[in-house]
N, C-alpha and C positions, 0 to 999 in steps of 0.2 A: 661112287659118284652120286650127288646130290638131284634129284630124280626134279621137273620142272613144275610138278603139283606139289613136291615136297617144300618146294623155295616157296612157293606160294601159301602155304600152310603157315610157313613159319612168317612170312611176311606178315601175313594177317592178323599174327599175333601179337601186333607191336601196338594193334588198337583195339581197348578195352572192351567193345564191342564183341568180337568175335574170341577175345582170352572167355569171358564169361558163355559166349555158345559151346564154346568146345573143351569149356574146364581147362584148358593150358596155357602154359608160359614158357619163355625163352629163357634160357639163361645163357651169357657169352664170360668167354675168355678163359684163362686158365684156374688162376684162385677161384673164382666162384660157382666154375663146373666142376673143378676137384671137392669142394664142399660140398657141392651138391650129390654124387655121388657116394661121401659119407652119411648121407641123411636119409630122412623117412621118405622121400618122396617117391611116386611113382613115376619110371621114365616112358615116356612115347620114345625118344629118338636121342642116340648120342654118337655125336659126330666129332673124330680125333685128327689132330694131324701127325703125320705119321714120327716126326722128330718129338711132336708132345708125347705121343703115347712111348716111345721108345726111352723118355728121358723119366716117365713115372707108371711103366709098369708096375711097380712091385707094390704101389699103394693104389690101384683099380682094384674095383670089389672081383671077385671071385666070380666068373661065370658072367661077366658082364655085357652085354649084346651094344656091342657099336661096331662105326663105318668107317674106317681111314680116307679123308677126304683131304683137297688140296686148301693152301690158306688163300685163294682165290675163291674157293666154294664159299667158306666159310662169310669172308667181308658178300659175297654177292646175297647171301640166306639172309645174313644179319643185319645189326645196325652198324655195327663199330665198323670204321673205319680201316682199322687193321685189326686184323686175327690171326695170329700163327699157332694158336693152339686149341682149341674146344667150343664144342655149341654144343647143346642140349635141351633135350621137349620136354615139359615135365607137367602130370598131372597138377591143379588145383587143389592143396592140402584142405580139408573137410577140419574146424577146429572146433575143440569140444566146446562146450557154453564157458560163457567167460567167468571165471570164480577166483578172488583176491582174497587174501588172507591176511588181518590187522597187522602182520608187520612187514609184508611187501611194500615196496618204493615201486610206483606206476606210474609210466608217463602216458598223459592225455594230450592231443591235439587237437585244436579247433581252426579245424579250414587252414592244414598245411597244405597247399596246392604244388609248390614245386619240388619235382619226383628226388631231386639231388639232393634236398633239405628233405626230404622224408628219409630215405636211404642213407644219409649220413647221421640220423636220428638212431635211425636202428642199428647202427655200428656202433651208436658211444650208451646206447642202451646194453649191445652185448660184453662191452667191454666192462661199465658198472655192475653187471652180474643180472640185471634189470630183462625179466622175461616176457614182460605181457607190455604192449601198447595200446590206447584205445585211441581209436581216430572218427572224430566224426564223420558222417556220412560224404562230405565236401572235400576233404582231404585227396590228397593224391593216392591212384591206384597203387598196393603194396604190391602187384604182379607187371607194375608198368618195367621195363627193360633198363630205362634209366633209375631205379629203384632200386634195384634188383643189383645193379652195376655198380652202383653206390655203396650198397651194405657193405660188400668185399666180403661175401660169404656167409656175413650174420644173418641175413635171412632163413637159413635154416633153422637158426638157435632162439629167435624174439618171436614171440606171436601177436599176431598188429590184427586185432579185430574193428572193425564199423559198427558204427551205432548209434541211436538219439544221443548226443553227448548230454545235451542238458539233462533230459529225462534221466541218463544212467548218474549224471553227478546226483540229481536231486535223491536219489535211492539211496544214496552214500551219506552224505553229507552230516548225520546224526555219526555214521558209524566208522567214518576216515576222518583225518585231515586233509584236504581239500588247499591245495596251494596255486595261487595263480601268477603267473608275470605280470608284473603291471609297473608302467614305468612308474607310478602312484603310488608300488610299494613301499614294504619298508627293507630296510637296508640287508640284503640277503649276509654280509658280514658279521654282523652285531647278534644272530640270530644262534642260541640252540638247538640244533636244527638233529633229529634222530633217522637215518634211512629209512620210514616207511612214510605211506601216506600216497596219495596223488599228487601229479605236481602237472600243473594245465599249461599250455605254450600257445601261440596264438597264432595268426596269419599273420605272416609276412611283411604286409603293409600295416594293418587293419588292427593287431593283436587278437584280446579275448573278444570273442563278443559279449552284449551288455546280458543275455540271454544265460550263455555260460557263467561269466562274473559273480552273475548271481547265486552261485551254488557255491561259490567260492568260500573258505572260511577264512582264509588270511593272505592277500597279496604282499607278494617280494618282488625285490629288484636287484641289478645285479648296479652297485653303485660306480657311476661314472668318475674319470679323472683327466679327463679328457674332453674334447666338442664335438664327437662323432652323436649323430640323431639317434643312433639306434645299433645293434645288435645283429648279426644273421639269426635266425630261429636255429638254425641248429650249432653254431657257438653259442647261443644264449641255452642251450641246454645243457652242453659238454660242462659250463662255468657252475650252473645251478646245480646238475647233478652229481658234481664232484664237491659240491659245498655240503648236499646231502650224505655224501657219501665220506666225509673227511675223515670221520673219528670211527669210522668200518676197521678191524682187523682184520687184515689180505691173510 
């Protein structure tokens, strides 16, 4: 049974505020708690329902410390709606300093604010093979619930650090290619395009700022055929990073 300072614990954790006091984050549902129990993380708290745990014993880690709780516990602790199978506390992974290598493919973000378009980034990141993310300071929290929800488990496998994005591009820009969105590009089709390099994505509304822009060494676009204004951020990444990534042998 889910204990009434325990619900409260984890409630608290749904705002960024007290994830960064207490170093933790939630994780909900089935795919994303089963990954997460493959991963490096450390757990505070893992909570099963008893049909989940009976239906994937045999892939729980070995010696694993959880609570069979009801899927009534679970929706009351969490966010979601409905939950019939898993919740989970998990320490704040500590990541080593950020270091690229001239033929890594990196995606950077400038002021992604919503947590579903971050989270659906980090999914077609793990799916391109793509390990490292850099997000400006403004970006949506990577331990936000809806993030985290989003990935569908890639969260364990991409590493999404914060930072002066200008400052980190201007350090590069000699030693990467540097790519921006801009509807101003040039035609991301017509392009030679090799998987490495940085490839910048912008906000939502707003794009790149003029601040990042300018670290930029060659803006693309992904060419229209159609009258729609604009792009989601994170289909405008799926289309860019698979244009990067065409002529890859799987």
């Amino acid at each position: 049974m889910l204990s009434k300072a325990v619900v409260k614990y984890i409630k608290s954790l749904q705002i960024k505020k007290y994830r960064k006091q207490h170093q933790a984050f939630v994780v909900e549902g089935a795919k994303s708690v089963l990954e997460l129990l493959q991963a490096d993380f450390e757990l505070e708290y893992v909570f099963l329902t008893e049909p989940f745990y009976r239906q994937h014993t045999s892939s729980l880690p070995q010696g694993l410390a959880f609570d069979v709780v009801t899927e009534e516990e679970l929706v009351k602790a969490g966010s979601f709606s409905s939950n019939n199978a898993a919740l989970a506390v998990a320490r704040i992974r500590q990541l080593p300093p950020l270091q690229i290598k001239k033929e890594e493919l990196v995606i950077a973000l400038d002021d992604v604010r919503d947590p579903g378009n971050l989270g659906t980034i980090i999914r077609i990141a793990d799916w391109y093979g793509i390990k490292s993310i850099v997000c400006s300071e403004t970006c949506a929290d990577f331990y936000n619930s809806k993030v985290i929800s989003a990935t569908m488990g890639s969260f364990t496998r991409v590493n999404v650090h914060y930072l002066n994005l200008a400052e980190w591009l201007q350090q590069h820009t000699k030693e990467f290619n540097i790519y921006g969105a801009s509807l101003s590009g040039e035609n991301l089709h017509a392009m030679a395009l090799k998987p490495e390099g940085i490839v910048v994505l912008g906000n939502e509304a707003n794009g790149i700022r003029p601040e990042i822009a300018a670290q930029v060494n060659q803006l693309i676009k992904i060419p229209s055929f159609g009258e729609a204004e604009s792009l989601n951020v994170a289909t405008a990444t799926a289309i860019i990073i698979d244009n990067f990534r065409r002529h890859t042998q799987s």
